[in-house]
Phi, psi and omega in degrees: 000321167259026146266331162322313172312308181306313168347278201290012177256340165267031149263272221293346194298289155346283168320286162326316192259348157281333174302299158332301175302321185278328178290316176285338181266326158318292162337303209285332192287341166326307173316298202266040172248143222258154187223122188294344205251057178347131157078009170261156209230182215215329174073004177349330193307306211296352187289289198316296159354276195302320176306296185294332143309310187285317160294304191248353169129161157312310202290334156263330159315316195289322181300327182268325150333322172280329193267306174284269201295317171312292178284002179311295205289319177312310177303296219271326150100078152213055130326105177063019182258148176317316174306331172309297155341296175277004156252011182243321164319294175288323149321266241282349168292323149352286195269312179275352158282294183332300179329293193317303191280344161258329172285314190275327159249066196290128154102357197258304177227175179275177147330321176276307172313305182309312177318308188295307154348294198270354173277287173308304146327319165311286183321280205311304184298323171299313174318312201286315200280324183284341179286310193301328185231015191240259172297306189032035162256119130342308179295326195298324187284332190259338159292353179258339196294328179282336162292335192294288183282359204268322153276345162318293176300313183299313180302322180283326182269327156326274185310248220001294184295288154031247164333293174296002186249279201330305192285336178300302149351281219277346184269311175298356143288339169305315184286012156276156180257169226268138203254000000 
């Protein structure tokens, strides 16, 4: 019996660090893409998130989450910097609101609805992280905020439809027999 536990937490280890891995190279090719907006991303990452909420659980969406910011930020060397700070935020309000609205509201929304969620609490939370340990101008956060969320949707319905072709994907290949 216990070796069966050990497998399966090195099966699940496993599983966490190739999920990371699509999350960090979606991250890294994200960096090189030009951007109109300083420090804004597109969040591909998050597909990778949402695949993994939806298979494997809040606990490991948060391991992969944790894992794509932390070495993310090492590689890019913003390690303890504000991008860190505000994508580490924005993680993790990311992955517990979605965890939240899909274990507490199952079947209310799709893949895209969860997406938006989690896109919008992200956004709220980087405004929250950048007034506290950033601005602490109140006006600044509210002259950047309608821009923020306002891509904050378009990115979220993007991973969203994403996410959901993937997860579609992915089942209906389970559901093939080995060729």
């Amino acid at each position: 019996m216990k070796a069966g536990k050990i497998w399966m937490e090195s099966r699940d280890r496993y599983r966490i660090a190739l999920l990371a891995s699509y999350a960090l190279a979606l991250h890294g090719i994200e960096t090189l893409l030009p951007t109109p907006i300083p420090w804004f991303k597109l969040g591909l990452s998050n597909i990778i998130t949402m695949i993994t909420l939806y298979r494997y659980g809040t606990k490991s969406a948060l391991m992969v989450t944790l894992i794509r910011v932390l070495l993310g930020s090492l590689l890019l060397g913003t390690f303890l910097g504000p991008a860190f700070f505000l994508s580490l935020g924005g993680g993790l309000a990311g992955v517990l609101s979605m965890a939240f609205a899909a274990r507490f509201l199952p079947g209310l929304f799709s893949p895209l609805g969860i997406s938006l969620i989690g896109a919008f609490f992200h956004n709220v939370a980087q405004l929250f992280v950048a007034y506290l340990l950033f601005v602490q101008r109140i006006e600044a956060i509210v002259l950047v905020a309608p821009l923020l969320m306002a891509t904050g949707v378009l990115t979220g319905m993007v991973n969203g439809i994403a996410a959901r072709y993937l997860l579609l994907e992915m089942q209906e290949s389970e559901g093939r027999a080995p060729a």
